[in-house]
C-alpha positions as CSV (number, residue, x, y, z in Angstrom):
1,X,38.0,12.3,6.9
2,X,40.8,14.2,4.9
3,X,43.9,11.0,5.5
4,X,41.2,9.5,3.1
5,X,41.4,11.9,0.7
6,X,37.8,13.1,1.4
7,X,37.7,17.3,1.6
8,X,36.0,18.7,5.0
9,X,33.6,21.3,5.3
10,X,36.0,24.3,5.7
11,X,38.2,23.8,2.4
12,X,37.3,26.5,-0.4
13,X,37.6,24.8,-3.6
14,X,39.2,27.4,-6.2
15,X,39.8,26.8,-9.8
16,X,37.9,25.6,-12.9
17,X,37.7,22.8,-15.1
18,X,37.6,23.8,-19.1
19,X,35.6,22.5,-21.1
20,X,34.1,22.7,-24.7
21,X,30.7,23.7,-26.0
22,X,28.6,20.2,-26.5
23,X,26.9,19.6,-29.5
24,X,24.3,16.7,-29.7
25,X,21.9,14.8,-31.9
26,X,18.4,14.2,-30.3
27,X,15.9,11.4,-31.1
28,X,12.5,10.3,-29.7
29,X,10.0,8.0,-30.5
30,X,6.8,6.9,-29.1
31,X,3.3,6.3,-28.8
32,X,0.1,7.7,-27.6
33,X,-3.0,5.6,-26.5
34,X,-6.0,7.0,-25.6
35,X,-7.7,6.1,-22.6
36,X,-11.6,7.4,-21.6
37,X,-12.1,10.9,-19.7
38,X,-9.5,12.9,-21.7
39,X,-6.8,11.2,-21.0
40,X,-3.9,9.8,-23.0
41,X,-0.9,7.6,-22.1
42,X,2.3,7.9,-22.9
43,X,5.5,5.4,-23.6
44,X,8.6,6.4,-25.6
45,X,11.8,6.4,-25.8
46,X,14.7,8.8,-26.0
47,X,18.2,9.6,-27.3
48,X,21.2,12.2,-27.0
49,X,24.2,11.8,-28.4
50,X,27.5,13.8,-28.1
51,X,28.6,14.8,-31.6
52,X,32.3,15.9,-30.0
53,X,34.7,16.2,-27.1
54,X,34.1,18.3,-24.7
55,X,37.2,18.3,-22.7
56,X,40.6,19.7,-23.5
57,X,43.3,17.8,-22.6
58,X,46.1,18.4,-20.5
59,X,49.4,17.1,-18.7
60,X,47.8,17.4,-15.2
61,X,48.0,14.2,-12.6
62,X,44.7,13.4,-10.6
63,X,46.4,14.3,-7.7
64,X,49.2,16.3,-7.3
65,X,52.2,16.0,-5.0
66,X,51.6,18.9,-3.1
67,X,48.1,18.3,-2.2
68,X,45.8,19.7,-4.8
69,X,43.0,17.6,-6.7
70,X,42.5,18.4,-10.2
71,X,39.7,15.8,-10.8
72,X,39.4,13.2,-13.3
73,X,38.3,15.5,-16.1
74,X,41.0,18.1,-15.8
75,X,43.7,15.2,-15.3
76,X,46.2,13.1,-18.2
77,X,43.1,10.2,-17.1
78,X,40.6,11.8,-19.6
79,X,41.6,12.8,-23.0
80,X,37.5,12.0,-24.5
81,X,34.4,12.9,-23.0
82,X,31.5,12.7,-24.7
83,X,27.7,13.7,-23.4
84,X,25.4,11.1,-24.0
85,X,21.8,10.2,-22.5
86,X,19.5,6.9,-22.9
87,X,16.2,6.3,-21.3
88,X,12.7,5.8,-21.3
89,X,9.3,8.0,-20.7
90,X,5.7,7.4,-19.6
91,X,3.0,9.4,-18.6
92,X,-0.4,10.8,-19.0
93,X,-1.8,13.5,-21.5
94,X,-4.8,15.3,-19.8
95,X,-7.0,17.5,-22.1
96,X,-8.7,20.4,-20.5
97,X,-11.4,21.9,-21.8
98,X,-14.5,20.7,-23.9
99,X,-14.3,18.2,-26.7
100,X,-13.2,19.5,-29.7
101,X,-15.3,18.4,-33.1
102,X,-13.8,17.3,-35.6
103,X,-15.3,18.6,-39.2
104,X,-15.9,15.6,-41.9
């Protein structure tokens, strides 16, 4: 469908976008609950944080008269762009082997 703007199959994309090293702060927290048969569960939560911008930016339209797509992140559209990352995790801890004693 390329009168929608969409790109078909046969186009060869050239070019690149550039873009910055990414530095981030990480954080996690959660807790552990032990369940019977050497298995624990699992429920935290996470975070990563950009510390900077990773795009450099430029004078470039979205999309240029003649045809060619720069993209939003390569475009006058986007002058910050950070990496960040929010969510949740669960699961289950299973211990193989024997018991392990512990000495009092």
């Amino acid at each position: 469908m390329p009168r929608h703007g969409f790109n078909d199959i046969t186009d060869h994309l050239i070019g690149d976008i550039p873009i910055k090293t990414s530095y981030s702060v990480f954080a996690e927290c959660g807790v552990l609950y032990g369940l019977p048969h050497n298995l624990d569960f699992y429920a935290g939560g996470y975070l990563n944080y950009g510390l900077n911008n990773v795009v450099n930016s430029n004078g470039n339209l979205v999309y240029q008269q003649d045809g060619i797509y720069n993209g939003i992140l390569n475009s006058n559209q986007t002058d910050k762009a950070r990496t960040i990352a929010i969510g949740i995790k669960i699961g289950l801890l299973w211990h193989f082997g024997r018991n392990a004693t512990v000495a009092k």
